[in-house]
N, C-alpha and C positions, 0 to 999 in steps of 0.2 A: 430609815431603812436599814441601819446595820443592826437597831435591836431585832429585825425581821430576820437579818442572817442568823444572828446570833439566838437566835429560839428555833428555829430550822436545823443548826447546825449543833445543837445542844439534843435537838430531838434526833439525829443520825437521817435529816432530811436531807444532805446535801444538794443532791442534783434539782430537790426541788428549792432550793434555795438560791442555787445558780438559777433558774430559769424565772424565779420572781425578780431578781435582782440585775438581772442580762438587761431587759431594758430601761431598767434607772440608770445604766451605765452609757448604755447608748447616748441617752437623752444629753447626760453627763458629756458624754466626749463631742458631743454638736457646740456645745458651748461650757465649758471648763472653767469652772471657778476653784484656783488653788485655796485650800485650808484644812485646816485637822480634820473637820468632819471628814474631807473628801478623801485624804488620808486614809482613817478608818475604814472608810466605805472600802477600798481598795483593798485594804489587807483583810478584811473579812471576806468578800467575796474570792480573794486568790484563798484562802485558811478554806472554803470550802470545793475550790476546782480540788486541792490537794489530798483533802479526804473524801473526795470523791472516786480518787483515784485518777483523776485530768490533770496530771504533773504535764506540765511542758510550755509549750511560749505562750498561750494562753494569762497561764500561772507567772511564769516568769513577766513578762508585763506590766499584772496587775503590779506584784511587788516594784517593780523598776519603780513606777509612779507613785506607789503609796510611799516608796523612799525619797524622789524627788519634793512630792509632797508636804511631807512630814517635818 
């Protein structure tokens, strides 16, 4: 899923990027498995709230985790 963000977010698709990606995340925080990919996952979908222009705790979040993560 994050080469989806990252061809989404290479195309200046973002917000359609967050909304393919909103529920892998969902799915994600029911049951959280720590590791790089998930990592990843995190800091690409916050890399496209931000050039979305959705800075705020959303954004801040994803990074918290993809730093806890990592």
């Amino acid at each position: 899923m994050v080469d989806v963000g990252r061809i989404l977010f290479n195309q200046n698709r973002w917000d359609e990027g967050i909304e393919r990606l909103r529920p892998v995340m969902e799915r994600w925080e029911r049951d959280p498995l720590a590791s790089a990919a998930a990592a990843r996952f995190h800091l690409a979908l916050a890399n496209l709230y931000c050039h979305a222009g959705r800075r705020g705790e959303d954004q801040l979040r994803l990074l918290d985790r993809a730093a806890e993560l990592g």
